[in-house]
C-alpha positions in Angstrom: 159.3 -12.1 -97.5 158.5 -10.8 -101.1 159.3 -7.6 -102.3 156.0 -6.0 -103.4 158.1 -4.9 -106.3 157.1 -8.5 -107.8 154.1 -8.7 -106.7 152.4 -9.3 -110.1 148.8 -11.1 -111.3 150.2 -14.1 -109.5 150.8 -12.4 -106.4 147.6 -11.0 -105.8 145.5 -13.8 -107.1 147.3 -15.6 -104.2 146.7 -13.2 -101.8 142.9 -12.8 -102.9 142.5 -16.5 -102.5 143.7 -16.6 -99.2 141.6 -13.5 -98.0 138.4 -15.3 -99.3 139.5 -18.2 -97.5 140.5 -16.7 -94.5 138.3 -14.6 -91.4 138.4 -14.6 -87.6 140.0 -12.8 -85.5 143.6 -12.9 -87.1 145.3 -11.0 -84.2 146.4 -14.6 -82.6 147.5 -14.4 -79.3 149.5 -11.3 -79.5 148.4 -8.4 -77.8 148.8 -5.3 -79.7 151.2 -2.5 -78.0 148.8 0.2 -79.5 145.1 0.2 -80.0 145.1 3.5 -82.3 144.7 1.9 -85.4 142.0 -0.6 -84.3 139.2 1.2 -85.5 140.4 2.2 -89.1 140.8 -0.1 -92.1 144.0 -1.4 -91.6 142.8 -2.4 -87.9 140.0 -4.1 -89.9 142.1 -5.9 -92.2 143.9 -7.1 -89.2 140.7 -8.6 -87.8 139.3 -9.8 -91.0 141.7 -9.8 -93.6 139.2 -11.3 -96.1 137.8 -7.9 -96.1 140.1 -7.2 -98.3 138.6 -9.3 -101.2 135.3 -7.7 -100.6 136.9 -4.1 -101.0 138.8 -4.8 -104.7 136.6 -6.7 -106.2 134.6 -4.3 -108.2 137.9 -3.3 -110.3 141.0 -5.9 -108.8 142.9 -4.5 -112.0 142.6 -1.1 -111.3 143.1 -1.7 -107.8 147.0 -3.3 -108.5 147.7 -0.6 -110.8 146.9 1.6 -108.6 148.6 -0.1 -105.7 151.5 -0.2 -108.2 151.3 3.7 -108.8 150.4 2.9 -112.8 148.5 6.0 -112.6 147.8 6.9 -116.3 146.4 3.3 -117.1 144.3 2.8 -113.5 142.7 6.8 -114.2 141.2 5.5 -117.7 139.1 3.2 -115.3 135.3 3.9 -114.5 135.8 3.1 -110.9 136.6 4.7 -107.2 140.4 3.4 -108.2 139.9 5.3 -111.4 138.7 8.4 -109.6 141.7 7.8 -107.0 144.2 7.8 -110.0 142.9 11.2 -112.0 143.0 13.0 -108.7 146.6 11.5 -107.4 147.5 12.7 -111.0 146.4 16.0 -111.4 148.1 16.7 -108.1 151.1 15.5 -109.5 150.9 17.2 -112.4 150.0 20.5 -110.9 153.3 20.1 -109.0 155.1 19.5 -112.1 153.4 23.1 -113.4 154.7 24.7 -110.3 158.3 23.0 -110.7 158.0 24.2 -114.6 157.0 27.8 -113.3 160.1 27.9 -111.1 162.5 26.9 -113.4 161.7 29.4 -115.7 161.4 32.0 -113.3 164.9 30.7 -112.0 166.5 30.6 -116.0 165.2 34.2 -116.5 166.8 35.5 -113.0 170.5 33.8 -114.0 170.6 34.8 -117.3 169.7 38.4 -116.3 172.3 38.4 -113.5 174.9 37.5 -116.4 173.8 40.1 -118.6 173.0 37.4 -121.2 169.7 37.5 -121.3 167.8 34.2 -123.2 166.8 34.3 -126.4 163.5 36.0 -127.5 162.2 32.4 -128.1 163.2 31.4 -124.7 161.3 34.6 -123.0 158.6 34.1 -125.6 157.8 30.3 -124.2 158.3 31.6 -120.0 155.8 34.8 -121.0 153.0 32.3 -121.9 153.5 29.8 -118.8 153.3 32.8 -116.9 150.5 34.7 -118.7 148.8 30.9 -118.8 149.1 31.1 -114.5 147.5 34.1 -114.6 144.7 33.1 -116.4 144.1 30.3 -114.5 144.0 32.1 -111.1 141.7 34.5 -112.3 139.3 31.6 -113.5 139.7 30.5 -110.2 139.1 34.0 -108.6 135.8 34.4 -110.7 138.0 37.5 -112.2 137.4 38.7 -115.6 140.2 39.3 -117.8 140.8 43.0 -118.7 139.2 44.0 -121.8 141.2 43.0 -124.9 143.6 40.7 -123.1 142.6 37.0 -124.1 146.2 35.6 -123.1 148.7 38.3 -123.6 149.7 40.6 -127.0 152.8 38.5 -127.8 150.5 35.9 -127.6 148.6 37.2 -131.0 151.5 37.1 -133.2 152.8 33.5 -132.4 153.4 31.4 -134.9 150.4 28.9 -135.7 151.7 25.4 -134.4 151.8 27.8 -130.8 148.4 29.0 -131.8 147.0 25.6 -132.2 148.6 24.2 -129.8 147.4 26.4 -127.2 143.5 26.1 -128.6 144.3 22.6 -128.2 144.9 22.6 -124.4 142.1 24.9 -123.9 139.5 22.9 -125.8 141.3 19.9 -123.6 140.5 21.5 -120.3 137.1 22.7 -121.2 136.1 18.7 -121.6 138.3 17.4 -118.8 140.3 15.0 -121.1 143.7 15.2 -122.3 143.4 13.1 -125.4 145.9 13.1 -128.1 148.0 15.9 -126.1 149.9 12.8 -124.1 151.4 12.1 -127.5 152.8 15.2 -128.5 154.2 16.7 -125.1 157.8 14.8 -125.7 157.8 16.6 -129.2 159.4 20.2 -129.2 157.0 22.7 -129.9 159.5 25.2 -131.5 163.5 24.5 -132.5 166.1 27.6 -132.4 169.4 27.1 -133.5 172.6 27.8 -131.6 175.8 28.4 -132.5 176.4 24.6 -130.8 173.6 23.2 -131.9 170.1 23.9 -131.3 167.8 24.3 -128.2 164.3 22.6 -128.4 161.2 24.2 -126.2 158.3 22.1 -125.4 154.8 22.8 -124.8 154.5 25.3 -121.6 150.5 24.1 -120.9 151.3 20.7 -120.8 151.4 20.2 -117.3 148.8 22.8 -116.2 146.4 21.2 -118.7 146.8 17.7 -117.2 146.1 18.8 -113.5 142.9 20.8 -114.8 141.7 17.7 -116.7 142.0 15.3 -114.3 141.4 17.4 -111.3 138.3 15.7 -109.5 135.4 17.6 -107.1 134.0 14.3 -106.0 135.3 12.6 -103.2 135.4 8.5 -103.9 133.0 6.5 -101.0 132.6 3.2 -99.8 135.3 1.3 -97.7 137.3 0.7 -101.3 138.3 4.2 -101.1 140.5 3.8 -98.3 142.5 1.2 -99.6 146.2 1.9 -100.4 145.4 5.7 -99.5 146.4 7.5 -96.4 143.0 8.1 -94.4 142.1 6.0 -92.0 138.3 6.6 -92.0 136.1 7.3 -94.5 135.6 10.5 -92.2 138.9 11.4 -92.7 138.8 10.9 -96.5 135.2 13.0 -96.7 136.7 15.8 -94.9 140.1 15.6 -97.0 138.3 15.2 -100.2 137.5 19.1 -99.7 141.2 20.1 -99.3 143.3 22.1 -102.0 145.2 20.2 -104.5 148.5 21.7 -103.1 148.3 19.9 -99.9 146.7 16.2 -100.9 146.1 14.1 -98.2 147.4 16.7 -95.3 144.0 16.3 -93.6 144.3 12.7 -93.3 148.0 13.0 -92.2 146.9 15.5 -89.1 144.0 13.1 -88.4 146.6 10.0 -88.1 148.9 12.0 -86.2 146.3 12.9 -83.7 144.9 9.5 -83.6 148.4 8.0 -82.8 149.1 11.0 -80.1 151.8 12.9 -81.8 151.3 16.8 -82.2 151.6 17.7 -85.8 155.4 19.4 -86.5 155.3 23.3 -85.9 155.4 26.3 -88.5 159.1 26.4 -89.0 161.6 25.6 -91.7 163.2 23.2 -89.4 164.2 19.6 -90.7 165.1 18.5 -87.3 161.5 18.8 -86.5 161.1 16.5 -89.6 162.9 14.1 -87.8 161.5 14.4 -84.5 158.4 13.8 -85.6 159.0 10.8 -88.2 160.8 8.9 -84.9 157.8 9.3 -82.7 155.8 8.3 -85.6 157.8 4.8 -86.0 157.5 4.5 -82.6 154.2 4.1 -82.6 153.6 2.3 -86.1 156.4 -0.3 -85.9 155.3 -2.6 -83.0 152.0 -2.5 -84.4 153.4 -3.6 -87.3 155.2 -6.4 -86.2 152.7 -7.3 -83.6 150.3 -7.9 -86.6 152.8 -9.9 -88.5 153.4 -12.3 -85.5 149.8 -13.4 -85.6 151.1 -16.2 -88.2 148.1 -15.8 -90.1 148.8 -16.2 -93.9 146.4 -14.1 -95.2 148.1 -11.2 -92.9 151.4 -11.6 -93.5 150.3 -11.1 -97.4 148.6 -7.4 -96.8 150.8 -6.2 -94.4 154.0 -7.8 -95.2 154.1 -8.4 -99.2 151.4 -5.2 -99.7 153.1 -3.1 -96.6 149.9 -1.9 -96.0 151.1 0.3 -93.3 154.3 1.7 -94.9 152.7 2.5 -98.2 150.7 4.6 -95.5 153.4 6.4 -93.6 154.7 7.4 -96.5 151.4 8.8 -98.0 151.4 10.7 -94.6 155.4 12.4 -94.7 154.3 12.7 -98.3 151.1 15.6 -97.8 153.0 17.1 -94.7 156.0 17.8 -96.9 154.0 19.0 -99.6 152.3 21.2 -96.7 155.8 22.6 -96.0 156.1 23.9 -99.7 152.9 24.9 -99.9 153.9 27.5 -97.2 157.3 27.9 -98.0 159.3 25.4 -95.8 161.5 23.8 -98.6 164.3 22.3 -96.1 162.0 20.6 -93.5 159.9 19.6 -96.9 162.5 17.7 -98.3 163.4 16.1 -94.4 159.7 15.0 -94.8 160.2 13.3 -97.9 163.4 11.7 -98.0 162.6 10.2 -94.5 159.3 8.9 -96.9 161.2 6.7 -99.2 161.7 2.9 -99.3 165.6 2.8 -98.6 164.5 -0.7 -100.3 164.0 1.1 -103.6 165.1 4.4 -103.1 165.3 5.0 -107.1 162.0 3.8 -107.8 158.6 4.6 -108.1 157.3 1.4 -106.5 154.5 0.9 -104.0 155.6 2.5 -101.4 157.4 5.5 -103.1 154.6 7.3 -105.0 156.1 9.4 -108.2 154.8 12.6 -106.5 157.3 12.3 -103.6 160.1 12.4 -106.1 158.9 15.8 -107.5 158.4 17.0 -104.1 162.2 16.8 -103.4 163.0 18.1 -107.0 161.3 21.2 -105.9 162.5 21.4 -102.1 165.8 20.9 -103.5 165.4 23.5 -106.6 163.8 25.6 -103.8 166.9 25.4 -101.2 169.8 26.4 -104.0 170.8 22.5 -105.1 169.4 22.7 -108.7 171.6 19.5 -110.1 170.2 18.0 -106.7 166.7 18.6 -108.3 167.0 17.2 -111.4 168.6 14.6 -110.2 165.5 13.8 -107.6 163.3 14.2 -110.6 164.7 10.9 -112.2 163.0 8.3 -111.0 159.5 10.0 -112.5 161.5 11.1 -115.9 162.0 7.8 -116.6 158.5 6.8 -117.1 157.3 10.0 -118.4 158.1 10.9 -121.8 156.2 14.2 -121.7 159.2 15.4 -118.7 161.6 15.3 -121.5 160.7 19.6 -121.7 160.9 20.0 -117.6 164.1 18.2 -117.2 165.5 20.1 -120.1 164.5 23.4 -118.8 166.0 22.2 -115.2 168.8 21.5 -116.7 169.3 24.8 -118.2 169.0 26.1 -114.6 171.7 24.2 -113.2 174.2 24.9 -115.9 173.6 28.7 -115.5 174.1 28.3 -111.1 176.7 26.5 -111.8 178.8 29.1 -114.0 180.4 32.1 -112.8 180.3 35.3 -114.3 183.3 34.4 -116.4 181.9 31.2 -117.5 183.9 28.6 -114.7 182.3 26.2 -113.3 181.1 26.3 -109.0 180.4 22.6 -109.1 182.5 20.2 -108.5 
């Protein structure tokens, strides 16, 4: 079998060939051990897989990069895989701000504790993330800023790259489009020398700006919405469509879990109930699985063995309940979730089944649970294709040196 890995123009021109000449039943004469996922689209699939031409046709390209997690090319498409892409990224991004906001937070706290407090540029950058937060919620709120405070009074007397910069991201979120700002967010914004060298400091709206931009109220419709997603239903994606951008997804992860029988995992910081869950889970999903692929139809064993149709959906499931878990402050069950997510066939890579976003969800959990090398580390496999990281990984890294120093400057790690 393939990898979907190389599953290229070639791939999918096969596989949309045989889907338009394929139909009937498909299930052959297997019986299924489950009927739960009968009446969603990948039971539909099963039963007609030439569905599946119907479905991608209006946009087939944006549909592979999307199934490819090329999110940044598919969002500058005019169609539901378009949509799908600007809202997968400005969750991703607006993880990234809240991984950014941490790490400051987290410099700031060491370098107190050491009585070496960073430099005024340093403090100067973490004030305007923070004081850029603030903002934000009180948009959100409906609050008014107090009178005479437009971003904060250090704010004022910034130098004017800062200045610009900063009218830049605001002009960027008022017309939902990041523009030119891709290009500069792997430049430093300001250089301050050190007695070793120098330290650079990137732009602290980057991030935010992105998940404001691209953040979308709409939810996408038709059965083309469900494809390569994690809702079964196109109920399940309306009613999920309405959820925060914290928690992506989570709606259509409780629905799944209900649908297969499983009772969502309890309110506790507990990774063994990560576990428990994700067995019961695969328990459920894996004879399905292989059920389907024992039909011997060709046209099947293309979507749900090269495409792993139903992997790329488990993992879109462990994916929103571990974000779920940070959202309320369940970093050690969070990272359970999504570790047990990955494809142990590419467990460095962003690839099908492992979207970019579950590799800053364990950056966090792991930033979150005291293993800051463990984080950056984690946030690799998305670094790697995203220039505009260049300032989080730096500022992650800042983090770990400082946990792993002791007051006289030795090292904890190993």
């Amino acid at each position: 079998m393939r990898s979907p890995r190389w599953l290229g123009s070639c791939g999918w021109a096969t596989l949309l060939t045989l889907c338009a000449c394929s139909g009937g039943d498909g299930d052959g004469g297997a019986a299924p051990v489950t009927t739960a996922l009968d009446e969603t689209w990948l039971g539909e699939l099963r039963a007609d897989p030439s569905r599946f031409t119907a479905w991608v046709a209006s946009d087939r390209e944006g549909f592979v990069l999307l199934q490819q997690h090329r999110l940044e090319e598919a969002a500058t498409r005019d169609s539901v895989a378009g949509l799908r892409a600007r809202r997968e990224l400005s969750a991703l991004y607006a993880q990234l701000t809240r991984l950014q906001d941490l790490a400051y937070d987290g410099v700031i706290a060491e370098s107190s504790a050491r009585n070496a407090p960073p430099s005024p540029a340093f403090l100067y950058f973490s004030v305007l993330a923070i004081q850029d937060r603030k903002e934000r919620e009180r948009a959100a709120a409906d609050e008014r800023p107090a009178e005479g405070e437009p971003l904060t009074a250090a704010f004022m007397e910034a130098t004017e790259p800062v200045r610009q910069r900063y009218a830049a991201h605001r002009a960027a979120r008022d017309a939902r489009d990041v523009g030119a700002l891709w290009g500069l967010a792997a430049t430093p914004l300001w250089t301050e020398p050190l007695p070793n060298g120098e330290r650079r400091l990137y732009d602290p709206f980057f991030y935010r700006t992105v998940a404001l931009s691209l953040a979308v109220d709409a939810p996408a419709e038709g059965p083309e919405a469900l494809v390569f997603s994690g809702c079964l239903t196109a109920a399940d994606a309306q009613a999920e469509a309405k959820a925060s951008m914290d928690t992506p997804e989570l709606g259509c992860a409780l629905a799944a879990l209900a649908r297969l029988g499983i009772a969502p995992p309890p309110e506790v910081d507990d990774p063994q109930s990560a576990s428990d869950l994700v067995v019961s889970l695969d328990a459920a999903l894996d004879p399905w699985t292989r059920a389907t692929l024992a039909a011997g139809d060709p046209a099947i064993a293309e979507l749900f063995g090269d495409l792993r149709l139903v992997e790329r959906t488990r993992a879109r499931w462990l994916l929103a309940l571990a974000r779920a878990d940070l959202h309320h402050d369940r970093p050690r069950r969070a990272l359970t979730f999504a570790r047990l997510a990955v494809d142990l066939s590419t467990p460095r890579e962003v690839s099908p089944v492992n979207h970019p976003a579950l590799f800053g969800t364990m950056a966090e959990a792991q930033a979150r649970t005291g293993y800051h090398r463990e984080a950056l580390d984690a946030l690799a496999p998305v670094s790697l294709h995203r220039p505009d990281l260049i300032g989080l990984t730096e500022l992650l890294g800042d983090w770990a040196i400082l946990v792993g120093l002791d007051r006289h400057g030795e090292s904890k790690e190993n």
